[in-house]
BALO-161400 format. One record per residue (C-alpha): residue in three letters; x negated, y negated, z. Coordinates in steps of 0.02 Angstrom, whole numbers, padded with zeros to 5 digits, always signed. Each point is the difference from the previous one (the first is absolute). Layout:
<atoms>
ALAXYZ/...
</atoms>
This chain:
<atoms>
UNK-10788-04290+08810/UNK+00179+00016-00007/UNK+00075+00164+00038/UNK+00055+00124-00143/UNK+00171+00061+00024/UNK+00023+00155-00125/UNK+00200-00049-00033/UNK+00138-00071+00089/UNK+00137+00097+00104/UNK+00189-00038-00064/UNK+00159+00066-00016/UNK+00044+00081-00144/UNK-00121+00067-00143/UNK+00027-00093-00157/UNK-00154-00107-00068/UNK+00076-00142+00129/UNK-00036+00109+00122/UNK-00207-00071-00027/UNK+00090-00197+00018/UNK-00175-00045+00069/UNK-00165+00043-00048/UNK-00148-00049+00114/UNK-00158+00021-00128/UNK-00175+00004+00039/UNK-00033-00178-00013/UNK-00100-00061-00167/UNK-00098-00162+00028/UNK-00013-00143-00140/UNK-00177-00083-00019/UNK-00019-00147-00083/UNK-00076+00054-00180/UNK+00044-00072-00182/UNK-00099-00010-00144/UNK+00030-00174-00128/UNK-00003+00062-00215/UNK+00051-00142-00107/UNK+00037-00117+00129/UNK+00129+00119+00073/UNK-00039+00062+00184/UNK+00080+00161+00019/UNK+00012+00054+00220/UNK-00038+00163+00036/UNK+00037+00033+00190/UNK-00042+00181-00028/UNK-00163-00001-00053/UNK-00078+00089+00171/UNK+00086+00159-00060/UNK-00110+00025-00129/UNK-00155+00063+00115/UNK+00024+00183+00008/UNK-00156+00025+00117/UNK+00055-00140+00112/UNK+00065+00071+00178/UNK+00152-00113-00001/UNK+00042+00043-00145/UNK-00012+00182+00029/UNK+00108-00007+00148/UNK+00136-00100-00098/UNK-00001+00145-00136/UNK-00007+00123+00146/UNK+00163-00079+00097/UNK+00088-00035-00156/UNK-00024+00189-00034/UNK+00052+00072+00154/UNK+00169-00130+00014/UNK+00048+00062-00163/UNK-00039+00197+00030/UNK+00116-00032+00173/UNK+00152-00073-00104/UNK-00039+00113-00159/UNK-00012+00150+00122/UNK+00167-00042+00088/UNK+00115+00036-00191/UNK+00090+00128-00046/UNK-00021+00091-00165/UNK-00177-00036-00001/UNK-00077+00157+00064/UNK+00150+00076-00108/UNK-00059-00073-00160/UNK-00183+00071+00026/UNK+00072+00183+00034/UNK+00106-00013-00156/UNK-00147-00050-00113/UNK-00110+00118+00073/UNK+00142+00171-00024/UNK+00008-00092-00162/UNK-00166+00020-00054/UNK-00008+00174+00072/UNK+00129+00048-00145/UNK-00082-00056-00125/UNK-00133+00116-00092/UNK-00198-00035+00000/UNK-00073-00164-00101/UNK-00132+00037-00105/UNK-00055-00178-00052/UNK-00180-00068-00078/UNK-00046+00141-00111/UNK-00168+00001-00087/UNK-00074+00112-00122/UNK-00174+00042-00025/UNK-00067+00146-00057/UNK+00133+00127+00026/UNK+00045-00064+00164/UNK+00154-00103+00054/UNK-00053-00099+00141/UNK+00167-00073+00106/UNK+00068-00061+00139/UNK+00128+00101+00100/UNK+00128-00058+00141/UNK+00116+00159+00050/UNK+00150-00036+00080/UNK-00001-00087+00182/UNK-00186-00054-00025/UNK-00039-00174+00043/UNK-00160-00015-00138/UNK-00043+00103-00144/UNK-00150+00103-00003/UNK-00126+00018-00154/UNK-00005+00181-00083/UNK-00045+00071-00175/UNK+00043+00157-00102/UNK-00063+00102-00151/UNK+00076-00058-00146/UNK+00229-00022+00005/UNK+00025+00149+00070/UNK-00139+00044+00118/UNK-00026+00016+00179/UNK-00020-00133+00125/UNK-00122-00072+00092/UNK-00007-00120+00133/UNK-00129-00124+00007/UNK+00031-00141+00094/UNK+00103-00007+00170/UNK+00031-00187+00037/UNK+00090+00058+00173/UNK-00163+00085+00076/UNK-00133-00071-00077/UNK-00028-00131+00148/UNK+00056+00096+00142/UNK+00140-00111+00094/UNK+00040-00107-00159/UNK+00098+00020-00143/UNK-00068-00086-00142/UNK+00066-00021-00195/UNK-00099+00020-00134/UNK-00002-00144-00115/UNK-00094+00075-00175/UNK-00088+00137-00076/UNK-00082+00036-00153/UNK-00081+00170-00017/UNK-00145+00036-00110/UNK-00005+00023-00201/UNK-00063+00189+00042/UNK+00143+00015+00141/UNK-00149+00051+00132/UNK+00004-00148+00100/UNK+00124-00117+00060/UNK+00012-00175+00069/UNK+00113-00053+00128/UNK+00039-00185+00063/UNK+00088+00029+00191/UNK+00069-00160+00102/UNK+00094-00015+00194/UNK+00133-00074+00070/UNK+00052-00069-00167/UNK-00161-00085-00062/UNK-00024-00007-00179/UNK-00193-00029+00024/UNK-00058+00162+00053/UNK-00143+00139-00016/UNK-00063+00111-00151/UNK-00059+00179+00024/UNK-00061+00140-00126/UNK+00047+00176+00010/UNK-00030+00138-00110/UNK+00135+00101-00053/UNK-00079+00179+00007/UNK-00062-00029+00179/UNK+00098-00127+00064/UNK-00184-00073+00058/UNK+00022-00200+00055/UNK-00150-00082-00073/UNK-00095-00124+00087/UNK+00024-00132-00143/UNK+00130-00089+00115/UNK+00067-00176-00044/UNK+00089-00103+00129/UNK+00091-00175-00039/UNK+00058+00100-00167/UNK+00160-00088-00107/UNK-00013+00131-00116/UNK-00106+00141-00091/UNK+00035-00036-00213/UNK-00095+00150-00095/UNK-00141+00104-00009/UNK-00136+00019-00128/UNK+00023+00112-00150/UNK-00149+00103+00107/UNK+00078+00005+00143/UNK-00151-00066+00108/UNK+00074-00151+00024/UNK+00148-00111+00013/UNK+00075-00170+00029/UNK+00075-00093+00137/UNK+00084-00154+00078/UNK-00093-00052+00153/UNK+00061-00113+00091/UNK-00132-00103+00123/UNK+00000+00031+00172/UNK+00165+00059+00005/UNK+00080-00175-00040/UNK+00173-00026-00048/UNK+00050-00010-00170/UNK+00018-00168+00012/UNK-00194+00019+00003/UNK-00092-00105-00141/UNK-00054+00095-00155/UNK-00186-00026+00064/UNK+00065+00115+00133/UNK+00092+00130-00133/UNK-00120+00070-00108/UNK+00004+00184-00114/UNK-00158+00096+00047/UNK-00077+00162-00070/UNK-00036+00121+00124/UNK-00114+00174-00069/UNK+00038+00152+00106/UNK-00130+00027+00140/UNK-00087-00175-00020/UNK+00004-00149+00132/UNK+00145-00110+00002/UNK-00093-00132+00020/UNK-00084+00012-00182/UNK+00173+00008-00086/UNK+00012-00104-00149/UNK+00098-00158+00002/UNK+00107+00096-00191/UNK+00080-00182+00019/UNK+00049-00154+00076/UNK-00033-00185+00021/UNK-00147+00025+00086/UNK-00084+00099-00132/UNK+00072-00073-00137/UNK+00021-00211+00036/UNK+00028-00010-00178/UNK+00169+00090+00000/UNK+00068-00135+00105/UNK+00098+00127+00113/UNK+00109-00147+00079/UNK+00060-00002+00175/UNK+00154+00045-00045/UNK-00014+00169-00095/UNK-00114+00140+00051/UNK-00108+00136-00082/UNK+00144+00129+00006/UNK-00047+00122-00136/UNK-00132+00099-00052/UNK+00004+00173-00101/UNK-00076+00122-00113/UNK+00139+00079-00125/UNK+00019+00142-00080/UNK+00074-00073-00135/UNK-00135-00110-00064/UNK-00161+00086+00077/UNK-00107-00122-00100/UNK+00024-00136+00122/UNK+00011-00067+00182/UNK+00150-00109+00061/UNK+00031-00121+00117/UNK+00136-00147+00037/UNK+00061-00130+00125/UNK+00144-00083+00040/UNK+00127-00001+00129/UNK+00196+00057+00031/UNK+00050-00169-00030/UNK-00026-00011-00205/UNK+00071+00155-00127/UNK-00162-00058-00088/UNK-00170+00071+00016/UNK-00183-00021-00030/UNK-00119+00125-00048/UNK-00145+00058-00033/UNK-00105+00140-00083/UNK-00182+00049-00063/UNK-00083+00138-00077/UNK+00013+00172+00135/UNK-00206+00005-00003/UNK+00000-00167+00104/UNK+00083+00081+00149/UNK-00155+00040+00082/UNK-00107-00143-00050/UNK+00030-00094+00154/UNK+00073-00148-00114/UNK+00121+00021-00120/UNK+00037-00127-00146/UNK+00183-00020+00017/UNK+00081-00024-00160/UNK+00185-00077+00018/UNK+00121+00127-00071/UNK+00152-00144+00008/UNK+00016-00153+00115/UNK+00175-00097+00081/UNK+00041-00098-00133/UNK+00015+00200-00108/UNK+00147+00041+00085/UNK-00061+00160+00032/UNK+00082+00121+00160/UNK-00112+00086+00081/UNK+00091+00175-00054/UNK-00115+00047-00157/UNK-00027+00176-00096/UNK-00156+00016-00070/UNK-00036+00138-00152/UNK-00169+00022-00028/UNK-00050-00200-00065/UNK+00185-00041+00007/UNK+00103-00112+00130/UNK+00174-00003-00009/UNK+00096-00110+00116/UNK+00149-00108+00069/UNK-00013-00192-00063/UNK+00107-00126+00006/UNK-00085-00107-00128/UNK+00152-00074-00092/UNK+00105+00129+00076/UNK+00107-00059+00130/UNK+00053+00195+00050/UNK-00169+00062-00022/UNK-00051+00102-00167/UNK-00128+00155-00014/UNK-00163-00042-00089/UNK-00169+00051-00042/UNK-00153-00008-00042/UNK-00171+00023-00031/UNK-00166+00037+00169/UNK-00127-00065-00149/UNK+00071-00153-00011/UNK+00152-00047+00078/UNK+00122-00123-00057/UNK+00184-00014+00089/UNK+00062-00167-00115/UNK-00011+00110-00143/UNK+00016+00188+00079/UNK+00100+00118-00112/UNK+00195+00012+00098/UNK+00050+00177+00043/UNK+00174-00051+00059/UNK+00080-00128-00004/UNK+00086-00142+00116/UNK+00189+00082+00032/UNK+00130-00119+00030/UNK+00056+00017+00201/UNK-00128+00141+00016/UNK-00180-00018+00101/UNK-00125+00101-00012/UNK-00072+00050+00166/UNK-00120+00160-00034/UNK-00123+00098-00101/UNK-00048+00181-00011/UNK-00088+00105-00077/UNK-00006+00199-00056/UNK-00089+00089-00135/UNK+00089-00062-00162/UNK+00127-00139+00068/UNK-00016-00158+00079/UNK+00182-00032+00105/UNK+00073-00169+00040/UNK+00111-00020+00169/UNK+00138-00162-00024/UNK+00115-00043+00110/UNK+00172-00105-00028/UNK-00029-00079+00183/UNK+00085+00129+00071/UNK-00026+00180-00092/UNK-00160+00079-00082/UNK-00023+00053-00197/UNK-00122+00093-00075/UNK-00081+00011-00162/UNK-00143+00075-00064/UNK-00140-00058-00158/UNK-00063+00138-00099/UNK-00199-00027-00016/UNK-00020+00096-00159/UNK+00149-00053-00103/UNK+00014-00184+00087/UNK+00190+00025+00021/UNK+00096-00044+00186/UNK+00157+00077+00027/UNK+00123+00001+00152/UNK+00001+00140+00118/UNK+00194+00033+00075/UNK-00035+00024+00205/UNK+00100+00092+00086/UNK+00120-00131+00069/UNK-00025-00163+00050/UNK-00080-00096+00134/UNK-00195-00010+00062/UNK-00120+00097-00078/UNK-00193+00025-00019/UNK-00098+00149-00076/UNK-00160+00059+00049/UNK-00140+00090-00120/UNK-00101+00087+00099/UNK-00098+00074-00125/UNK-00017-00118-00162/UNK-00095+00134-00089/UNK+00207+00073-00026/UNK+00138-00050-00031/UNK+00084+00067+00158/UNK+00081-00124+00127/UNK+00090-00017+00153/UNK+00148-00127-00023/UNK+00080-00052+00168/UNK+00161-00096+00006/UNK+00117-00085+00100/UNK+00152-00114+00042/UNK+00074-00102+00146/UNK+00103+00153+00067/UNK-00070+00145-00082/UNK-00176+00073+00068/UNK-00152+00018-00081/UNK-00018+00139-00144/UNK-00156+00076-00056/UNK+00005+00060-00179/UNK-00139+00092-00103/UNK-00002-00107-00175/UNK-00062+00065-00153/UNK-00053-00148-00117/UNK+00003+00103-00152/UNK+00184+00075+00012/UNK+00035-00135+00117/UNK+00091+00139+00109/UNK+00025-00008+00177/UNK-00007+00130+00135/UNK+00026+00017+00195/UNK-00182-00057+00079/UNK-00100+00120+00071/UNK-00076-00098+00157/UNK+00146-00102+00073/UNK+00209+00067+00003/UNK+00120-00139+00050/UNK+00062-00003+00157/UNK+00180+00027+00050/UNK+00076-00130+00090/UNK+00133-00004+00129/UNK+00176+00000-00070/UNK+00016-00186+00027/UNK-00117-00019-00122/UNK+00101+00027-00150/UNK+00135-00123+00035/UNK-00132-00138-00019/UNK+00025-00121-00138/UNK-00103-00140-00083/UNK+00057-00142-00084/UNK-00117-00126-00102/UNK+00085-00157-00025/UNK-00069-00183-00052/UNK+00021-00144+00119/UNK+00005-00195-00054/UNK-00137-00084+00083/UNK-00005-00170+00083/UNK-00087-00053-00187/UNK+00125+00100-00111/UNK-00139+00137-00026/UNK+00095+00173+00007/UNK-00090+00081+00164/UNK-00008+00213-00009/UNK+00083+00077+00144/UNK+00004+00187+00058/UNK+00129+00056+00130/UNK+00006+00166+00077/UNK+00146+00058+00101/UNK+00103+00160+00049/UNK+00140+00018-00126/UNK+00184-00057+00068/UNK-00050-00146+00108/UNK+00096-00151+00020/UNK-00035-00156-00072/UNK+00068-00107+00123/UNK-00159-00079+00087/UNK-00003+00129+00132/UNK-00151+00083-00047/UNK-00159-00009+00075/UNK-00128-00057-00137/UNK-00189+00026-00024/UNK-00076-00114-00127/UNK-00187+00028-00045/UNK-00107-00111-00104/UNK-00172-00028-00058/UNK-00057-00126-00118/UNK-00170-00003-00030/UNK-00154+00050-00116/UNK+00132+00090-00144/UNK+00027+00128+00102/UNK+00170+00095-00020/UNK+00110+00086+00086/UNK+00015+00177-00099/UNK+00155+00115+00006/UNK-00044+00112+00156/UNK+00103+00106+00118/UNK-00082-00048+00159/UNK+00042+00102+00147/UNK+00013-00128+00140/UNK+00105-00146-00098/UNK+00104+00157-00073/UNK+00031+00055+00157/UNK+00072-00151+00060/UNK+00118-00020-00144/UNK+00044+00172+00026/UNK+00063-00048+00178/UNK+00100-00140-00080/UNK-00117-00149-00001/UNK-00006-00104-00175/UNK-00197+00000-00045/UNK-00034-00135-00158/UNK-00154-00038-00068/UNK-00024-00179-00088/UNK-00094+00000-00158/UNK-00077-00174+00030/UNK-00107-00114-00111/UNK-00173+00023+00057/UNK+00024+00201-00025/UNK-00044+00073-00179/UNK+00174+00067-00038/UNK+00017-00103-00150/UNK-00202-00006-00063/UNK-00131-00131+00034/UNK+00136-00174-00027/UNK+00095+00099+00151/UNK-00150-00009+00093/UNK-00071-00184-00017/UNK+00173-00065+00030/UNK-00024+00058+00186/UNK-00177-00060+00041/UNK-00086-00164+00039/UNK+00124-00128-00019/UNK+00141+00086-00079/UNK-00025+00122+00158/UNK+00169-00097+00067/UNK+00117+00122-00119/UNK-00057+00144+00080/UNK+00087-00040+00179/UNK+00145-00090-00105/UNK+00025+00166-00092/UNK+00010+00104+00167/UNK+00111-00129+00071/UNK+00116+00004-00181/UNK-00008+00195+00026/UNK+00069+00000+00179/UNK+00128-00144-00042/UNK+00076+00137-00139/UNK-00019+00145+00106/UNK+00119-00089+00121/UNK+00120-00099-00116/UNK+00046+00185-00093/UNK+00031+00065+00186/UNK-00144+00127+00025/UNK-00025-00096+00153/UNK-00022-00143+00097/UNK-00092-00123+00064/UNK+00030+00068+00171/UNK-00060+00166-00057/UNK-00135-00046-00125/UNK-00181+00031+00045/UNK-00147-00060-00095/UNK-00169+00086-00033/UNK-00165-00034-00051/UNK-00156+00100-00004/UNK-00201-00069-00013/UNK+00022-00144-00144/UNK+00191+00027+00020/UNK-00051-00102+00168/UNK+00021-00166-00105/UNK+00162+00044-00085/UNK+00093+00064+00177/UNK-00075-00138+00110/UNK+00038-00132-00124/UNK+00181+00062-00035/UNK+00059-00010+00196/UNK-00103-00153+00019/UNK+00080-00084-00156/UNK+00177+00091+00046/UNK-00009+00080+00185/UNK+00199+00010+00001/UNK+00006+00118-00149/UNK-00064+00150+00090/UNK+00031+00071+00153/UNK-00180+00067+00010/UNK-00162+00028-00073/UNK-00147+00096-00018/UNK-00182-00060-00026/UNK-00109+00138-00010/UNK-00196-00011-00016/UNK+00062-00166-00070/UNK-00095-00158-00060/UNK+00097-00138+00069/UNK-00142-00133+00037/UNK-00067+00013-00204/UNK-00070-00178+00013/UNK-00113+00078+00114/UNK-00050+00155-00061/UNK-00130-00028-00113/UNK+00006+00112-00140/UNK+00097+00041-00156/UNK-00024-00171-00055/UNK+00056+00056-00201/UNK+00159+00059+00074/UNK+00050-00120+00124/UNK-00106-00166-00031/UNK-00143-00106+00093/UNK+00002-00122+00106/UNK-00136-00103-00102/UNK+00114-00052-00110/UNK+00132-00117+00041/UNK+00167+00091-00080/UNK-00047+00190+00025/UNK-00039-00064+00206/UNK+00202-00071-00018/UNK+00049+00161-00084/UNK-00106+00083+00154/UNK+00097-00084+00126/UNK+00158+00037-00097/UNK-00039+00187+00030/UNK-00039-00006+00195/UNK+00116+00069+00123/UNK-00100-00055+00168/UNK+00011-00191-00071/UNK+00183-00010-00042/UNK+00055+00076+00170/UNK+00117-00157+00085/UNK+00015+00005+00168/UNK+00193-00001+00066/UNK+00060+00091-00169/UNK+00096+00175+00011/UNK-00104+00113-00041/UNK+00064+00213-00050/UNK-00086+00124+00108/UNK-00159+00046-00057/UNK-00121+00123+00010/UNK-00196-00035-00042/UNK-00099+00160-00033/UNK-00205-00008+00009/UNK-00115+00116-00033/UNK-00149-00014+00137/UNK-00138+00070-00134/UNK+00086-00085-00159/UNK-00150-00057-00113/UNK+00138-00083-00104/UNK+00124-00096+00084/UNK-00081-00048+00157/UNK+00100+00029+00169/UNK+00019-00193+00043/UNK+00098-00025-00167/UNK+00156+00079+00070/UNK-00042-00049+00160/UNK-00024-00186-00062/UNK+00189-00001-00049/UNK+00078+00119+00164/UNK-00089-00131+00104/UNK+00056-00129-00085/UNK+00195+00073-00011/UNK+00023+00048+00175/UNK-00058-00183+00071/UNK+00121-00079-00139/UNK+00138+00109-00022/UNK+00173-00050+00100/UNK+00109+00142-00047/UNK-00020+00103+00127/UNK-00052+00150-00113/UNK-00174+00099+00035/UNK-00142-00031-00107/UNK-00118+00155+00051/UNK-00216+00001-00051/UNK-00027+00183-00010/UNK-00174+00063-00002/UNK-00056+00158-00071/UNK-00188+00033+00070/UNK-00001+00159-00088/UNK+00046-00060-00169/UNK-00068-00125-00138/UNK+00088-00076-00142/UNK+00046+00186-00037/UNK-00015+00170+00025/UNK+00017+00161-00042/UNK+00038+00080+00160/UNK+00183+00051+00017/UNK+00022-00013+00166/UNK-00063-00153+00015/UNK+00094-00062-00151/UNK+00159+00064+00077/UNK-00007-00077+00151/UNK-00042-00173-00055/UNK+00139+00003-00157/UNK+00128+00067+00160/UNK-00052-00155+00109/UNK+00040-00116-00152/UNK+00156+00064-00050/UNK+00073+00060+00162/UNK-00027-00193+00059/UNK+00086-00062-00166/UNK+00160+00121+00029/UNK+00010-00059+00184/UNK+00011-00171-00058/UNK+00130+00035-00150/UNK+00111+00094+00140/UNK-00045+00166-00061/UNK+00102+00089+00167/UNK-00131+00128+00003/UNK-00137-00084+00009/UNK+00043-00125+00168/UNK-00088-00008+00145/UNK+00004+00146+00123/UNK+00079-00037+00174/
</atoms>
C-alpha cells in the first residue's frame, strides 16, 4: 500500500502551493457491461461494495486525506462561527403546525439549536408544552425527527425519529397528557400518514427490514397498526403484495394512504413516485377499512393528469390537471363517479402562469401560481363559484398554510432572494393581512441589505431563453474579478423558489457572486420545462448550466478563473457532465451527494431512462460523469461529497467519479472524496450541516484565490 501523504510542503500559499497531490491510490478492475452492441468499461465497478473491507478502507483514506488538506484552510472554521452567531440572532422557528382539536401541535428550533424539538399549546395563544426532545431522547445521540401526525382528539401523538441522517427510521407513540411512550413501536418506518377518525388506529409506511429506499415496493408496504395490538398482525392497508391487481410497478411505490376530514365517507390511497407530477389513486367506501381487504376503487389513473395535491369537500375532489392544459388548470369533480375528461374547470389555464398548489379553509378553496420565479394567489369562492385574485404583500415565494379548514383563518408566509421569511396571519374573507403570531423575521446583519438580485434570461446553446438568478452585494465590479458560485439542479420539476438562504447569502454578503441556473429538467416553466431535461433531451440541462456560466463571465461578473460550479444529489449529472463536457470553463466544482455513475444506479428509470431499450441506454450514457472522464484532460478542482448512510445517492456514486478524476486529471488541481459518516443525503442537524457546507465552500474559495481562505503555514 502506498503511503498517504496528507499535502505537500512548498513555498508560498497560493493553490500552487498543493503542485502535487499524492492520493490514496484507486484501482481499475476490468468490468463492462455490452447494451445494443455497445460495450461500455467500467474500471470502477469494485467501489460499489460498501461492506467490502477494501472498499471501506479506500472510503476511510480518502476521508482522512481530504479532512488533512480541508483542515489545513483558512476561513473554514471562520465560516462555521459566522453561521452559527448568525443563527443565534435570529428569533425561534416554529415550523410544521397541526391542528386538532384545539391544539396546535409544532415544531420548535430556538436560536443556536442544532434540531428542533416537538411541543404543543392550547389553542393561538396558550401555553407551551414540550413534548419531544430529539437531543436527549437517546442519551449520547442527537437524532432529528423526520414526521409527526398527532391524533384527531389531540391525546396522542406519533412521532417518526431517524440518526445520523437516515431517512428510514423508527416510529414511537406518546400521549400528550402524560407524555407516556407506548409500546406500539415501529422500526424501519418511512413515514406515519394519518390516524383513524377514532383515534385507535393509524397508518404507516414501513419499510422492510430497514432497506434502502431503493428497496422494491414488495419491500414498501402501508400497514394499519391498532393501539396496543401486535405488530405483527398489522394489516397490509396496501401494496403489491396485497393487492397484485393494482400492478404497483417497480418503479413507483405505495406512498399514500389517508383518512380525511374532508370527505369522511371514504378511505384513500395512491402510488406513484417523485419522478411523474401525475398520480394514481385509489379510494373505497370508509366501512372497508377494517375488513382486512378493501375493494379499491380507482379515483383517477396516469393518463388523468391528476397531481397528487387534491381538496376533497364532502363527495367532492378538486384538483390540479393538466389535461389539455399545458400550465395546469383547477378542476373538479364528483367521489360517486368520477370523471376528469369531462370534470367541471374551476380555473382556468393562465398564460405564463403554473399552478403549483391547493388549499383549503372553511368557505374558499385558494390556488398558489407561480411566474417561474414569484408566487400568486387566488382564491375560489365555494358558495358563489367565483375566483378572484388575492394582492400579497410583495413579491417573491410564498405558500399559506390552513391549519384549521373548519375557518377561514391562515398563516401566509412569504419570501424573496434577499429578503427573509415573513409570517403573516391572512384572513380569506377581508383578505387582510397581519404580523404572524408564531414566527417574527429575523434581523440580519447590516450587509444584508445591500444585497441585490437580478433575474435575467440567458440564450441557450438551442436558442431556448434559459432563467437566471444572480445575487450579489450592491456596487461590485463587473470586470471578471469576482468570485462566482453557480448552483444548479435539473431534475424531477423541481424549482428553485425565491429564498433568502443564510449560508449562500452570507457568502454574497462577503462579496462572492452566488447564481442559480434555472435549467431545463427543473419545473420553472411547467411540465414542457421539465421533459425537455430528462431521458434523452437530459443533454440541455448541462448545456444550460454551461450557457449560464458562459454569460455570467462574458457580462464580467467573473471569470473563468474564478467561476466555481455546483451540483447537489441529481444536480450530480448536470455538474459532472458540465466539467467533463467543458473542464476549462470553471475553475472548480462541487458534487455533493451527487449521482455521477446514473447508468448504474438503478432507479428513476421515468426520469432518466433504461438501459433495456436501445436509445434511453445512449441517452443514459450521455448523462454519466464516471464514463466520460478522459484520462490526460485538465480537469478544475473538485470536491466529491458522500453521505456514508445516504439511502439515495449511494456513497460510490461520487466516489465512482473522484476516483476516476484524480487517476485522470493532469492539472495539477486537487480533486478531494469527502466522507461524512455522520450524515446521509441530508440532515437536519445544524452543526453537522455547517460543517460539511464550510468544507465545500471553503475548498471552492481556496481554489478561486479567495486570500482568506489559503492554506495555513
Amino acid at each position: 500500500m502506498r503511503k498517504i501523504i496528507p499535502f505537500i510542503i512548498a513555498i508560498g500559499f497560493s493553490h500552487e502551493a498543493f503542485a502535487q497531490y499524492v492520493y490514496p491510490p484507486t484501482k481499475t478492475v476490468d468490468s463492462s457491461d455490452t447494451y445494443f452492441g455497445v460495450t461500455y468499461k467500467d474500471p470502477y465497478r469494485w467501489l460499489e461494495y460498501k461492506q467490502t473491507p477494501d472498499v471501506g478502507t479506500w472510503f476511510k483514506q480518502q476521508a482522512i486525506y481530504t479532512d488533512s488538506i480541508l483542515n489545513n484552510l483558512n476561513g473554514r472554521d471562520e465560516l462555521i462561527a459566522e453561521w452559527k452567531r448568525l443563527d443565534q440572532l435570529k428569533p425561534a422557528k416554529i415550523s410544521n403546525l397541526v391542528y386538532e382539536n384545539g391544539r396546535i401541535f409544532y415544531r420548535k428550533t430556538m436560536p443556536g439549536e442544532s434540531v428542533g424539538k416537538i411541543y404543543y399549546r392550547e389553542g393561538m395563544m396558550g401555553s407551551e408544552h414540550l413534548l419531544f426532545d430529539p437531543t436527549i431522547y437517546i442519551p449520547g445521540k442527537t437524532i432529528t425527527v423526520e414526521r409527526f401526525i398527532p391524533s384527531h382528539d389531540g391525546k396522542k401523538i406519533g412521532i417518526v425519529y431517524a440518526r445520523d441522517g437516515a431517512e428510514i427510521g423508527t416510529l414511537i407513540i406518546i400521549t400528550v397528557d402524560t407524555k407516556r411512550l407506548l409500546k406500539d413501536s415501529v422500526s424501519s418506518a418511512l413515514n406515519i400518514l394519518s390516524w383513524t377518525f377514532d383515534d385507535r388506529a393509524f397508518l404507516y409506511f414501513h419499510a422492510y427490514n430497514n432497506r434502502s429506499l431503493n428497496a422494491t415496493n414488495e419491500d414498501h408496504k402501508i400497514r394499519l397498526h391498532v393501539i396496543g395490538t401486535d405488530l405483527a398482525t398489522d394489516a397490509d392497508f396496501f401494496s403489491n403484495a396485497a393487492y397484485p391487481g393494482l400492478k404497483i410497478t417497480p418503479e413507483t411505490d405505495p406512498t399514500y394512504a389517508a383518512v380525511d376530514e374532508g370527505s369522511k365517507g371514504y378511505i384513500f390511497s395512491g402510488h406513484g413516485n417523485m419522478l411523474k407530477s401525475e398520480t394514481l389513486q385509489y379510494y373505497a367506501p370508509i366501512e372497508q377499512l377494517d375488513s382486512g381487504k378493501i375493494s379499491w376503487k380507482t379515483l383517477c389513473t396516469f393518463a388523468d393528469s391528476i397531481q397528487i395535491n387534491e381538496v376533497l369537500i364532502d363527495d367532492s375532489v378538486y384538483a390540479i390537471s393538466h389535461y389539455n392544459a399545458r400550465n395546469r388548470k383547477v378542476v373538479a369533480t364528483s367521489l360517486k363517479d368520477p370523471d376528469w375528461q369531462h370534470a367541471v374547470t374551476i380555473a382556468a389555464e393562465k398564460p405564463g402562469m403554473i399552478v403549483r398548489e391547493l388549499f383549503r379553509t372553511k368557505d374558499y378553496l385558494m390556488i398558489r401560481y407561480s411566474d417561474g420565479t414569484n408566487n400568486y394567489l387566488s382564491k375560489y369562492n365555494f358558495k358563489t363559484k367565483i375566483t378572484s385574485e388575492v394582492k400579497l404583500p410583495y413579491s417573491g415565494y410564498m405558500w399559506l398554510r390552513c391549519i384549521d379548514p373548519k375557518t377561514n383563518k391562515c398563516i401566509l408566509y412569504m419570501n424573496s432572494w434577499t429578503k427573509p421569511e415573513t409570517e403573516y396571519d391572512y384572513d380569506a374573507v377581508t383578505d387582510t393581512f397581519a404580523p404572524g403570531i408564531f414566527n417574527q423575521p429575523p434581523v440580519y446583519p447590516e450587509a444584508y441589505n445591500e444585497l441585490v438580485s437580478e433575474d435575467v434570461q440567458v440564450r441557450g446553446h438551442d436558442g431556448v431563453m434559459i432563467p437566471l438568478t444572480i445575487i450579489y452585494k450592491k456596487g461590485i465590479k463587473k470586470d471578471g474579478s469576482n468570485i462566482c458560485l453557480l448552483n444548479g439542479y435539473g431534475a424531477y420539476g423541481d424549482i428553485e423558489v425565491p429564498r433568502l438562504e443564510d449560508i449562500r447569502n452570507s457568502l454574497a454578503a462577503h462579496g462572492i457572486v452566488m447564481a442559480i441556473a434555472h435549467v431545463r429538467g427543473g419545473g420553472e416553466k411547467g411540465d414542457a420545462w421539465h421533459k425537455a431535461g430528462m431521458k434523452t433531451t437530459k443533454p440541455n440541462t448541462w448545456k444550460d448550466f454551461i450557457s449560464c456560466a458562459e454569460y455570467l463571465i462574458a457580462n464580467g461578473y467573473t471569470s473563468s478563473q474564478k467561476i466555481a460550479g455546483e451540483g447537489i444529489s441529481a444536480g450530480g449529472v448536470l455538474i459532472s457532465r458540465a466539467i467533463t463536457e467543458q473542464p476549462d470553463l470553471f475553475a472548480a466544482a462541487i458534487c455533493s451527494v451527487g449521482a455521477a455513475d446514473i447508468m448504474r444506479l438503478h432507479r428513476n428509470v421515468e426520469e432518466f431512462g433504461t438501459l433495456k431499450d436501445s436509445v434511453e441506454c445512449r441517452g443514459l450514457y450521455e448523462m454519466d460523469g464516471v464514463q466520460h472522464v478522459v484520462n490526460g484532460t485538465k480537469y478544475p478542482a473538485v470536491i466529491c461529497v458522500a453521505g456514508w448512510n445516504d439511502p439515495r445517492v449511494p456513497v460510490w456514486q461520487p466516489g465512482k467519479f473522484a476516483g476516476a478524476l484524480q487517476n485522470a486529471s493532469v492539472s495539477g488541481k486537487p480533486v478531494l472524496m469527502k466522507v461524512n459518516y455522520d450524515n446521509g443525503h441530508f440532515t437536519e442537524d445544524k452543526n453537522v450541516t455547517f460543517a460539511n457546507f464550510a468544507n465545500q465552500y471553503a475548498f471552492i474559495l481556496w481554489q478561486c484565490g479567495d486570500p482568506n481562505f489559503q492554506p495555513k503555514k
